[in-house]
C-alpha positions in Angstrom: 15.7 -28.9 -24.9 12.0 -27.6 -24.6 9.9 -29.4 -21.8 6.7 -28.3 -20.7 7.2 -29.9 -17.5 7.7 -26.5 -15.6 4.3 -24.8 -16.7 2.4 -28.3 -16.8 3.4 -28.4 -13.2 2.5 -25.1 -12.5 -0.9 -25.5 -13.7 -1.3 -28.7 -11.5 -0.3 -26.6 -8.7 -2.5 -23.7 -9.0 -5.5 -26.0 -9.7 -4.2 -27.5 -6.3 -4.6 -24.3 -4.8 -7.8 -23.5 -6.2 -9.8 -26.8 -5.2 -8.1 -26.4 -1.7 -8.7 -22.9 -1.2 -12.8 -23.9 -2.9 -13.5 -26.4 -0.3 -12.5 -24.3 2.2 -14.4 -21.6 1.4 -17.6 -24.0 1.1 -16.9 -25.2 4.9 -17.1 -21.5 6.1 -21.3 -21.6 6.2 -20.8 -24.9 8.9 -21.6 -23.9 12.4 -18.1 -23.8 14.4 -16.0 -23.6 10.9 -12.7 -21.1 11.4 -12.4 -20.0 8.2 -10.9 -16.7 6.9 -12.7 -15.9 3.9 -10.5 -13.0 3.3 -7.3 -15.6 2.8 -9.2 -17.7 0.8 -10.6 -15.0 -1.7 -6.6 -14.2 -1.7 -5.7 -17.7 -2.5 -8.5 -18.0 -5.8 -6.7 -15.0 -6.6 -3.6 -16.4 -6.5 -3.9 -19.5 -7.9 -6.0 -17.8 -11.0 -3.0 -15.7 -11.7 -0.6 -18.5 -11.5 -2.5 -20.6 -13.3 -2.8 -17.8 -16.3 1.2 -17.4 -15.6 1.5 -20.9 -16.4 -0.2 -21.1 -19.8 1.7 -18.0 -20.7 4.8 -20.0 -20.0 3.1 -23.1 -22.2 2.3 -20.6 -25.1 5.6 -18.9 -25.4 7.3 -22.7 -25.5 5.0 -24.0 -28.0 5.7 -20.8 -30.0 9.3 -21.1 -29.6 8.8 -24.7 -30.7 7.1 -23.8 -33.8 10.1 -21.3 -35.1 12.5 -23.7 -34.6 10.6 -26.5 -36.5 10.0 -23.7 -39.4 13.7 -22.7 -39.0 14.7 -26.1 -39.6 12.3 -27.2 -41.9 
């Protein structure tokens, strides 16, 4: 069976990642905040390749989805 659970999922996690990591990043001008801006530039990173990954993953299932329909069909 084809689900697109897995890279739906996956794109709710890196979008996760990415608001996290963003709000973060926009506490690090606050007097006092500890934030390592180096991580969190890592993390955007991160999540923007996972989240790429992710509709990869989505593309190559609807694609598969499509040859089987026209196989059948």
């Amino acid at each position: 069976m084809i689900s697109f659970a897995a890279p739906l999922a996956g794109i709710a996690a890196a979008d996760r990642q990415l608001l996290g990591a963003a709000s973060r990043l926009s506490r690090s001008s606050e007097p006092g905040a500890d934030v390592d801006i180096a991580a969190e530039a890592v993390a955007l990173q991160a999540a923007k390749q996972q989240r790429a990954a992710s509709v990869k993953v989505a593309k190559v299932l609807s694609d598969t989805l499509g040859t089987l329909l026209d196989t059948i069909a």
